[in-house]
C-alpha positions as CSV (number, residue, x, y, z in Angstrom):
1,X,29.0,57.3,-30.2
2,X,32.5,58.1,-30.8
3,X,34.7,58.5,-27.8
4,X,36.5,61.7,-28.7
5,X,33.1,63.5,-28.8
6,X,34.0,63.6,-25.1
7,X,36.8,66.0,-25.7
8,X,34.3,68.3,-28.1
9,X,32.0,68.7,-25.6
10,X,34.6,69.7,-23.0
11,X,35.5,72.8,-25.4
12,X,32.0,74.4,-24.6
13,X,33.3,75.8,-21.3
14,X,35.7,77.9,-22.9
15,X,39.7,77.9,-23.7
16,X,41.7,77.7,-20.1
17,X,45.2,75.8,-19.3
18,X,44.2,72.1,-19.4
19,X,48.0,69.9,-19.7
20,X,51.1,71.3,-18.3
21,X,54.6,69.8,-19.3
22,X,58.1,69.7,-18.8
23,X,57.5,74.2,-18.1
24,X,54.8,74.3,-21.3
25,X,51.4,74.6,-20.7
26,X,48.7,73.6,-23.3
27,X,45.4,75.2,-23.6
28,X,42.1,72.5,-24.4
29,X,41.8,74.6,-27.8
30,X,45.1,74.0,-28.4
31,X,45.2,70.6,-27.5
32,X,41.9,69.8,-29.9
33,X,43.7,71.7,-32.9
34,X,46.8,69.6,-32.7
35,X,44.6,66.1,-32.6
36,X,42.2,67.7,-35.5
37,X,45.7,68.2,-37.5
38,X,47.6,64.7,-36.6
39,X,44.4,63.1,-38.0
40,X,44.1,64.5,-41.1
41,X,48.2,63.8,-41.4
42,X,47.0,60.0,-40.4
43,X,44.4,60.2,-43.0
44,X,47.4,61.2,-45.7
45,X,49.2,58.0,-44.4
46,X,45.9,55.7,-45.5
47,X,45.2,55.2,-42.0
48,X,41.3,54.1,-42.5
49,X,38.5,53.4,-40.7
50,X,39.1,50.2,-38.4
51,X,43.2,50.4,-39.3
52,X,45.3,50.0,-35.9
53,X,48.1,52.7,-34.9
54,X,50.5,51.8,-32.4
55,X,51.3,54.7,-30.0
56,X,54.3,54.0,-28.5
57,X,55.7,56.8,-26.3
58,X,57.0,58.0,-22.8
59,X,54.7,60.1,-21.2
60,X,53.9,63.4,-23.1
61,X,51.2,65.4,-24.6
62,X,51.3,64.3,-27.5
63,X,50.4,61.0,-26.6
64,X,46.6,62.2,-25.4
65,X,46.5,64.4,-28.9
66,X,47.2,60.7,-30.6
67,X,44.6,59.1,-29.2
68,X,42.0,61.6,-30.3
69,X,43.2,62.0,-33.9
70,X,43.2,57.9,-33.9
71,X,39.6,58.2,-32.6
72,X,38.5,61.2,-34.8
73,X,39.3,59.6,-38.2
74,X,37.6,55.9,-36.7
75,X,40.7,54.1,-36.4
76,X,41.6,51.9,-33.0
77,X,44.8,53.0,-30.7
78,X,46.5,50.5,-29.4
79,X,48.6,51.6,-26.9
80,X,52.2,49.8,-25.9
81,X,54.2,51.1,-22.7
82,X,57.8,51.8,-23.9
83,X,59.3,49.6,-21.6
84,X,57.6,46.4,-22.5
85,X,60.1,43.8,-22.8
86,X,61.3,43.4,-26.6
87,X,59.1,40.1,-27.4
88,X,56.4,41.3,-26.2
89,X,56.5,44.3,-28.0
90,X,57.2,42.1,-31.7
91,X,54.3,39.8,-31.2
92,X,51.8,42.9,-30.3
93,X,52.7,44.7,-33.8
94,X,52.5,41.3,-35.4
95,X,49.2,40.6,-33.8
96,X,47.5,43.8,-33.8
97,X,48.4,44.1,-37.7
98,X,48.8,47.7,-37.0
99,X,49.9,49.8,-40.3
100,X,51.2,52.8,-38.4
101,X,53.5,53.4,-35.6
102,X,53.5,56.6,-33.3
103,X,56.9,56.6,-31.1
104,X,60.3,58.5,-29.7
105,X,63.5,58.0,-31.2
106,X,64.5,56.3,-27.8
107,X,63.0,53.3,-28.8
108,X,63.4,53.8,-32.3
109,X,65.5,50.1,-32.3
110,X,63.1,48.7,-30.6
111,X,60.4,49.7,-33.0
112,X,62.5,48.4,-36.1
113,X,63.6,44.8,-34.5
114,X,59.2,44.8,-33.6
115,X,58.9,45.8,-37.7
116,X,61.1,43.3,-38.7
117,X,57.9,40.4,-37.5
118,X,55.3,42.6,-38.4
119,X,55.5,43.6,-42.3
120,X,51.8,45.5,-42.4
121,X,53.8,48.2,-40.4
122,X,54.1,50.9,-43.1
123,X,54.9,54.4,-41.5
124,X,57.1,55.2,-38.5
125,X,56.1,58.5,-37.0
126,X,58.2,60.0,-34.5
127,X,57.9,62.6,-31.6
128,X,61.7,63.9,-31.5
129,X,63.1,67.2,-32.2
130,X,64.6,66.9,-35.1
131,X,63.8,64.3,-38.0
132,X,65.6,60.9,-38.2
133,X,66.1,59.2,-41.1
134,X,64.0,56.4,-42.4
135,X,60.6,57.9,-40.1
136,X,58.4,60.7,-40.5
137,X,58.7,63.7,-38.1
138,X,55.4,64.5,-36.2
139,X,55.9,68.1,-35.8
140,X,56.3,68.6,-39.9
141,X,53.5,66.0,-40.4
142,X,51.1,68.3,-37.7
143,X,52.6,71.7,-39.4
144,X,52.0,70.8,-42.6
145,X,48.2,69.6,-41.9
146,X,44.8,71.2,-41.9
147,X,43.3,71.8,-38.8
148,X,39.5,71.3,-40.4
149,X,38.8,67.6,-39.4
150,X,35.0,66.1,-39.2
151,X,34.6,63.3,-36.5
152,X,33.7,60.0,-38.1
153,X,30.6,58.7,-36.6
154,X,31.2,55.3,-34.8
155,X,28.7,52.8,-33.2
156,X,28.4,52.2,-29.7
157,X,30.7,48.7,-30.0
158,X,32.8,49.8,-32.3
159,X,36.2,48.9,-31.1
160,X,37.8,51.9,-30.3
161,X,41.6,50.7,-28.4
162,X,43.3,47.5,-28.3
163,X,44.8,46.9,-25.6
164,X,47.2,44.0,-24.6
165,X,47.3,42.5,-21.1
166,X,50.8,42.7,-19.2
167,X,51.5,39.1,-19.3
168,X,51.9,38.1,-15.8
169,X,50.2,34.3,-16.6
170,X,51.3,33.7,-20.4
171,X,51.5,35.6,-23.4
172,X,49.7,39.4,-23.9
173,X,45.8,39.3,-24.8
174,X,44.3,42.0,-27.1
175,X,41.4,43.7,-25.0
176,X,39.0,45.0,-27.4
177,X,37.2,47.8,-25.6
178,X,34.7,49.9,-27.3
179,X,33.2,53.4,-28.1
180,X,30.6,53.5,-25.1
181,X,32.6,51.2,-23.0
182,X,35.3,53.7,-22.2
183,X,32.5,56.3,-21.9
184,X,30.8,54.3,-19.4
185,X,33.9,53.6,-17.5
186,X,35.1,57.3,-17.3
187,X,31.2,58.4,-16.4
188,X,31.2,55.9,-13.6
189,X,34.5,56.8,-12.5
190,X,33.5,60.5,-12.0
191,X,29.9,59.6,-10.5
192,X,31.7,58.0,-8.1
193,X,34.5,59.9,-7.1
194,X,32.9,63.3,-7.1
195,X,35.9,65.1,-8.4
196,X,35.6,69.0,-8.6
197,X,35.9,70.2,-11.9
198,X,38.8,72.0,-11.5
199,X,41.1,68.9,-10.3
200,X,44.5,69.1,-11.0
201,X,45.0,65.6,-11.9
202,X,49.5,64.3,-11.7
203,X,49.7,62.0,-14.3
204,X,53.0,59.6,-13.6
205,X,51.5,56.0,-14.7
206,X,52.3,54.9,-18.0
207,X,49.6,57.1,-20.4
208,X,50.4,54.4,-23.2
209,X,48.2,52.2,-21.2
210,X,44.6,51.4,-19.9
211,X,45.5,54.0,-17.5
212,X,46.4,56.8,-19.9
213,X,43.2,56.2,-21.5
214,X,41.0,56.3,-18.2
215,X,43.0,59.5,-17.2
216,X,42.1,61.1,-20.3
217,X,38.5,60.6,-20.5
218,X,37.9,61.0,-16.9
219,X,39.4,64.1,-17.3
220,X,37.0,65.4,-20.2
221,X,34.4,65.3,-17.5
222,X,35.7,67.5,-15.3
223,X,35.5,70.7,-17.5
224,X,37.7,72.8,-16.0
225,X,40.5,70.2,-14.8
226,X,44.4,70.2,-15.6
227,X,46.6,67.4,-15.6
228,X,50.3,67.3,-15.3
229,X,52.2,65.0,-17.0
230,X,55.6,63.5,-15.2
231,X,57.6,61.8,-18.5
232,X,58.8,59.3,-16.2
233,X,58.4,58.5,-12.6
234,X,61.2,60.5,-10.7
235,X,60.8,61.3,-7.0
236,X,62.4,64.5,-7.4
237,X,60.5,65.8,-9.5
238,X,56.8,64.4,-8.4
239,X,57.5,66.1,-4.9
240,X,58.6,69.2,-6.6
241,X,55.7,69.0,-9.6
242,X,53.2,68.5,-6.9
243,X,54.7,71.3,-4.9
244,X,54.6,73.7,-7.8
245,X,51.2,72.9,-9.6
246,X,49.7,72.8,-6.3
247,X,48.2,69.1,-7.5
248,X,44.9,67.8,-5.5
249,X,44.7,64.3,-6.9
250,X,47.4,61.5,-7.5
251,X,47.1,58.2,-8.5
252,X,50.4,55.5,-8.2
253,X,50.6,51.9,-7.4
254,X,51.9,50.5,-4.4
255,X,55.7,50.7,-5.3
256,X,55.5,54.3,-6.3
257,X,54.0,54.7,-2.0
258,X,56.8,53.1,-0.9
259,X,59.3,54.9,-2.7
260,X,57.8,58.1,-1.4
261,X,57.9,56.6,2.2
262,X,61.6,56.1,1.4
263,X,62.8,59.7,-0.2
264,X,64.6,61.5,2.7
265,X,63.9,65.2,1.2
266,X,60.2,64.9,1.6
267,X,59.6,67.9,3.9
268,X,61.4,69.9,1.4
269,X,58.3,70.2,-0.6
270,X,54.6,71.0,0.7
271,X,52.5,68.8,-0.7
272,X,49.5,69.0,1.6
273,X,47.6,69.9,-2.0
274,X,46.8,66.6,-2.5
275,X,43.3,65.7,-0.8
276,X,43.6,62.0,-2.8
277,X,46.2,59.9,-2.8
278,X,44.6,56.8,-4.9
279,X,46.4,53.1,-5.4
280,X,45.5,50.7,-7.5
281,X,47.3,48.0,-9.9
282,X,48.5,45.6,-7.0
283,X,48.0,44.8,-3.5
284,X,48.7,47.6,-1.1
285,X,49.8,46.5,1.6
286,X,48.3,47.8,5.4
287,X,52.2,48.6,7.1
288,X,52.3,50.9,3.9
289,X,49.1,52.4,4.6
290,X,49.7,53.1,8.1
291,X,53.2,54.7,7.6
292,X,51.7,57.0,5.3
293,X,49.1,58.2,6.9
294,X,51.2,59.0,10.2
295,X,54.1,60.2,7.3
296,X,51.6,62.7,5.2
297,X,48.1,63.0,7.7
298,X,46.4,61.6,4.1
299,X,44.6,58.4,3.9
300,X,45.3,56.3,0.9
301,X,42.0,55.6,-1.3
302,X,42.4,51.8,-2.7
303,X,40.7,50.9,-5.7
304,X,40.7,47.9,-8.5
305,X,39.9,47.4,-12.2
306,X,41.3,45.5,-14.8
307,X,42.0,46.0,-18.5
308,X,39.6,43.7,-19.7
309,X,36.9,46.1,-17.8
310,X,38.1,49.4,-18.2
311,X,40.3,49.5,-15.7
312,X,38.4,51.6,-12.9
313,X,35.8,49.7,-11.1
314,X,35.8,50.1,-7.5
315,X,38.0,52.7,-5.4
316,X,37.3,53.0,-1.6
317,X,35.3,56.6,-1.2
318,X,37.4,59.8,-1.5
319,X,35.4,61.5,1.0
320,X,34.0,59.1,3.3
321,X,35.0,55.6,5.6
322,X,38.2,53.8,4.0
323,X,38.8,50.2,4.8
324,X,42.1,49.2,5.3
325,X,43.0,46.2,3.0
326,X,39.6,46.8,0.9
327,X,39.2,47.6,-2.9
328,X,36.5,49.8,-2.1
329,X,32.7,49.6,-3.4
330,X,32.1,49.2,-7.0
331,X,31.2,52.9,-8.9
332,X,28.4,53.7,-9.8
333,X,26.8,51.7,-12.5
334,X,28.8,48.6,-12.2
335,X,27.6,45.9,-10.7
336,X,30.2,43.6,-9.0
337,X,29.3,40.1,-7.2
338,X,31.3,36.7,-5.2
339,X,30.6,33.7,-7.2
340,X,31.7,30.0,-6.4
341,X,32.6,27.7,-8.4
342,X,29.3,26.9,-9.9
343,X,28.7,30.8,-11.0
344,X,26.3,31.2,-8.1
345,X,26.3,34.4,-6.3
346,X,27.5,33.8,-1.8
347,X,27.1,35.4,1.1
348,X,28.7,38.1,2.6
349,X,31.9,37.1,4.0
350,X,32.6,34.2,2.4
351,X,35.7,33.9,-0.4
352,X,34.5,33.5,-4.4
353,X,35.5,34.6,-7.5
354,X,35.1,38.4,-8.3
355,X,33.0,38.9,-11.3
356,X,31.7,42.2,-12.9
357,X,28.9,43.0,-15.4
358,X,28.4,46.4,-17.5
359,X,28.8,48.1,-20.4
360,X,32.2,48.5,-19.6
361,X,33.5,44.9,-20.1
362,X,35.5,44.1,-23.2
363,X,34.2,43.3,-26.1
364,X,36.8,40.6,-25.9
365,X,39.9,39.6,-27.1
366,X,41.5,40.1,-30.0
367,X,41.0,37.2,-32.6
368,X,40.9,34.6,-29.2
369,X,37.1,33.4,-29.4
370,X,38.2,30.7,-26.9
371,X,39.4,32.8,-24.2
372,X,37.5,35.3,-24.5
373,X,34.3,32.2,-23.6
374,X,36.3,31.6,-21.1
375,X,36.2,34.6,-19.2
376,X,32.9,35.6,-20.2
377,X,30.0,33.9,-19.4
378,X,26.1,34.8,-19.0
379,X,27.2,38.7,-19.8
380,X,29.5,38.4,-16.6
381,X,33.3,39.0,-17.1
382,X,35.5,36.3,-14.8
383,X,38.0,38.1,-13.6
384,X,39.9,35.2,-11.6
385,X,40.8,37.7,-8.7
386,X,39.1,35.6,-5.2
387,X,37.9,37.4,-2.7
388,X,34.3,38.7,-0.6
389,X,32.2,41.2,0.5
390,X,31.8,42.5,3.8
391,X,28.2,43.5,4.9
392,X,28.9,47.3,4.1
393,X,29.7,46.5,0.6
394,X,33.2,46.9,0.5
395,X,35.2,44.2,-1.1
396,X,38.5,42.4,-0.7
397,X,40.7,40.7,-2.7
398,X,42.8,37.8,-1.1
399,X,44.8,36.5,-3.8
400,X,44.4,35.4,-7.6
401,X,42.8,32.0,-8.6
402,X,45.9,31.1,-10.3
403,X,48.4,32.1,-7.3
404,X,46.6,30.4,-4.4
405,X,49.4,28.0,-2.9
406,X,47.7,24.0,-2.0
407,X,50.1,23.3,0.9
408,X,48.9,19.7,2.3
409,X,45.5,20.2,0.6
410,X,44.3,23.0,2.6
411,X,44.1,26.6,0.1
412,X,46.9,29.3,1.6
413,X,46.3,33.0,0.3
414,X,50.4,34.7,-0.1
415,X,48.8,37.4,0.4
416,X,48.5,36.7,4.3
417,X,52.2,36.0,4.4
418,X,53.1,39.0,2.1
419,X,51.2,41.2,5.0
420,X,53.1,39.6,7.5
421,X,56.7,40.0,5.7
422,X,55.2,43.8,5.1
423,X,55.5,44.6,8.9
424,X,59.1,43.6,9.3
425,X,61.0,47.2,10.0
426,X,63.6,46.5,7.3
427,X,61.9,44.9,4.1
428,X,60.4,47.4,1.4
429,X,58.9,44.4,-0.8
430,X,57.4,40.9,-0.8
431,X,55.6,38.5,-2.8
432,X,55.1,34.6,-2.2
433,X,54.7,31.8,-4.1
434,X,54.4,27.9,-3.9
435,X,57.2,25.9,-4.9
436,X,56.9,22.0,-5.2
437,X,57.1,19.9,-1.7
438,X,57.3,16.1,-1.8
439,X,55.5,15.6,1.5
440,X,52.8,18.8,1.1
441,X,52.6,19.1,-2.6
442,X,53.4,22.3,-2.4
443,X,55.2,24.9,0.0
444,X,56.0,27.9,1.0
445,X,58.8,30.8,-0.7
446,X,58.8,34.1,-0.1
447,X,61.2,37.1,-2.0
448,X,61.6,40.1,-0.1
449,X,64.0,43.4,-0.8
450,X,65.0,45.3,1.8
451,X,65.1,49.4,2.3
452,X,67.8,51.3,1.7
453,X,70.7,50.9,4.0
454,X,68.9,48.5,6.3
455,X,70.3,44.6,7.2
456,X,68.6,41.2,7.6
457,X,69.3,38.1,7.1
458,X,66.8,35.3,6.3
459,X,66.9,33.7,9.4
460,X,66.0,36.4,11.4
461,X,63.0,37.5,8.5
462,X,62.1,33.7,9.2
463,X,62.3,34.5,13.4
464,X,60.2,37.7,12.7
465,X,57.5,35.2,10.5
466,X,57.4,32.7,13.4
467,X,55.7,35.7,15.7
468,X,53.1,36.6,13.1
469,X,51.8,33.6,11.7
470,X,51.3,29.8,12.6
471,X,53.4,27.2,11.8
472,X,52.0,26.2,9.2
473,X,51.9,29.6,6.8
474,X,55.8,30.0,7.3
475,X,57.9,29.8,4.5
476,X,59.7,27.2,3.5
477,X,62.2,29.4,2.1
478,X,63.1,33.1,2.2
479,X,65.1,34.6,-0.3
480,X,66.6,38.3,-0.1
481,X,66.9,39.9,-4.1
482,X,67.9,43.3,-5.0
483,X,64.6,44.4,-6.7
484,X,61.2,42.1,-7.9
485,X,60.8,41.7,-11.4
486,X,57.6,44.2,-12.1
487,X,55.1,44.7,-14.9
488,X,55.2,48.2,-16.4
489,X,52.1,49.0,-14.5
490,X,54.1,48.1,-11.1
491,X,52.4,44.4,-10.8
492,X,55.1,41.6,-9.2
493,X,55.4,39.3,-12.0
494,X,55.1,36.5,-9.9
495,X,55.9,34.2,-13.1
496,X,59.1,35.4,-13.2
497,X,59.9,34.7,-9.7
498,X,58.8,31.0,-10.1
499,X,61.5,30.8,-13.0
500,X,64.2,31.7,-10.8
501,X,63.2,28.2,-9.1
């Protein structure tokens, strides 16, 4: 199959309202005609079957219509968030050999200094008003094209986007995820959640991501859904979009929770629309559940997925028992188990590895046979996350293989300390890490920010510590920083904090 044939068969309900930006609404005719036309203009470029196109833009419609024209002619998207850090960005268009660039002229430096490593890059395309010089300008390339475009028929494991992990451990991977896979991840994703089909879906996250894509297709099954697209995140104007639109379903990482815990106009705006506030992306902690629940009477619905697995894979149920702390249960058609170190499944209840198996899971990654063995193994994807599953099916995540502090040779989760740093009045962040000890091997350092206008110092953050965990799970050290260094998705880059060691 070929992804985009999702988006065909959402047409056969009829034309109705289906994106709404910036105060412009788009209908899903006219949505199809401007991806039928961008293709064809790709096509003129001698963007072929199999060729990659960057799309490289803040959050706009025309970043959906790109994917479906790249899809349409049998090329592979690969998507890069705008505000990935400038090396990352040069060895992605190096890597991906990519011949075509879709961007802003925001980043438009940015693109050239990534060009500069990456001399397969032929055509600069460019969502702007007005043309700049040296790129083509998409609204003349779209104008000027036909909208008569015949969707190139693509196997089931054909790669259809290539997408590059964020980096938190080493340099970006390129997931190769296919046709069916992202038809199988937005199916399972809607079998589970049970969305009506007329959700109005607020789209903040990054679309130039795994996220954009599972927003997308998700959406194509719910025939009669609109989404709003936010360019950026701004709590202004989520409040007021939600207000206005009347949005029922919201997706945000933990950050984006807090932030809305923090904005003092909040009762300004009614936003008792939204029956699902969904995290996902990193750890939420249970202080920020609890303050939102009391804050907004709405229970937040945690979930988990990666990029190497479509992204969506387990959410706690929209419409039924939440578990504080929990991932959720694994949608529909996904299987999910807790393996040891041997590969074998456990028992409820006791820690593992979380691994996943379905059509879903990457193909692998791009031009890395090696790691992609590594992760992969007996048709189940090692996703390095540890955790276990309760009795009810509902599973936890208590840290990352890679981040588990060895303090005196017994294994410490941060995220126990993280939860206990959570519930101090005054601090908005936290993350922990270990930091070399020459009498434990390792120990104990936690970063924290604090709230807006609130005080502490570290000593009485430390006091605070002493009456929520033992001895032996305080920190060593506790430092106080202005922000935590983040992953465009909203992940604490944990690697960065070791560096400031």
């Amino acid at each position: 199959m070929n992804i985009a044939e999702l988006a065909l068969k959402s047409l056969e309900v009829g034309e109705h309202v289906s994106v709404m930006f910036e105060g412009q609404e788009f209908t899903n005719m006219q949505m199809d005609r401007a991806a039928r036309k961008l293709g064809n203009a790709l096509k003129k470029l001698g963007v072929q079957r199999g060729d990659r196109v960057i799309i490289q833009c803040p959050n706009c419609p025309e970043v959906f219509n790109a994917f479906q024209a790249i899809w349409r002619i049998g090329a592979i998207a690969v998507p890069i968030n705008y505000l990935v850090a400038p090396t990352e960005t040069s060895f992605i268009y190096q890597d991906s050999g990519a011949n075509t660039v879709i961007s802003s002229p925001d980043y438009i430096n940015q693109v050239r200094a990534a060009m500069a490593t990456a001399p397969g890059v032929k055509n600069i395309i460019l969502v702007s008003p007005n043309p700049v010089e040296g790129t083509l300008h998409y609204s003349k390339l779209v104008d000027e094209s036909s909208d008569k475009l015949e969707l190139v028929p693509t196997a089931d494991d054909d790669i259809a986007v290539l997408i590059y992990t964020s980096g938190t451990t080493g340099k970006p991977k390129g997931v190769m995820l296919t046709h069916y896979g992202l038809y199988y991840t937005a199916k399972c994703g809607q079998d589970a959640t049970k969305l009506p089909m007329d959700t109005v879906n607020m789209a903040v996250l990054p679309l130039c991501h795994s996220y954009g894509v599972a927003t997308m297709n998700t959406g194509y099954m719910r025939t009669h859904g609109k989404t709003v697209i936010l360019r950026q995140f701004n709590l202004e104007q989520l409040f007021a979009a939600i207000d206005k639109h009347k949005v029922t379903t919201l997706s945000a990482v933990p950050t984006m929770y807090i932030y809305m815990l923090l904005f003092p106009d909040y009762a300004k705006y009614d936003i008792s629309s939204v029956k699902n506030f969904i995290c996902g992306s990193a750890p939420l902690s249970m202080q920020t559940w609890k303050q939102f629940k009391d804050r907004y009477n709405r229970e937040i619905a945690e979930g988990w997925g990666l990029t190497e697995a479509g992204a969506n894979a387990c959410v706690n149920p929209l419409d039924g028992m939440k578990k504080v702390g929990s991932i959720g249960i694994p949608n529909i058609g996904i299987e999910m188990k807790i393996f040891d170190e041997n590969g074998k499944d456990i028992a409820h209840g006791k820690e593992g590895e979380i691994v996943i198996r379905g059509p879903m899971v990457m193909k692998g990654y791009w031009n890395m046979p090696k790691e992609t063995a590594e992760v992969i193994k007996d048709s189940w994807l090692y996703t390095g996350d540890i955790g276990y599953v309760d009795k009810d099916g509902y599973f936890f995540i208590t840290d990352r293989k890679k981040d588990i502090i060895i303090k005196g040779g017994e294994n410490i989760s941060p995220r126990t300390i993280e939860e206990a740093l959570y519930a101090h009045p005054s601090i908005a962040e936290a993350a922990v890490i270990g930091i070399k000890d020459d009498v434990y091997g390792e120990a104990i350092k936690a970063f924290v920010t604090l709230k807006p206008g609130e005080k502490a110092t570290t000593e009485e953050i430390m006091e605070f510590c002493k009456t929520k965990l033992k001895s032996f799970y305080l920190p060593k050290e506790i430092a106080i920083l202005p922000s935590l260094p983040k992953t465009v998705v909203g992940k604490i880059l944990k690697k960065e904090l070791r560096k400031l060691q």
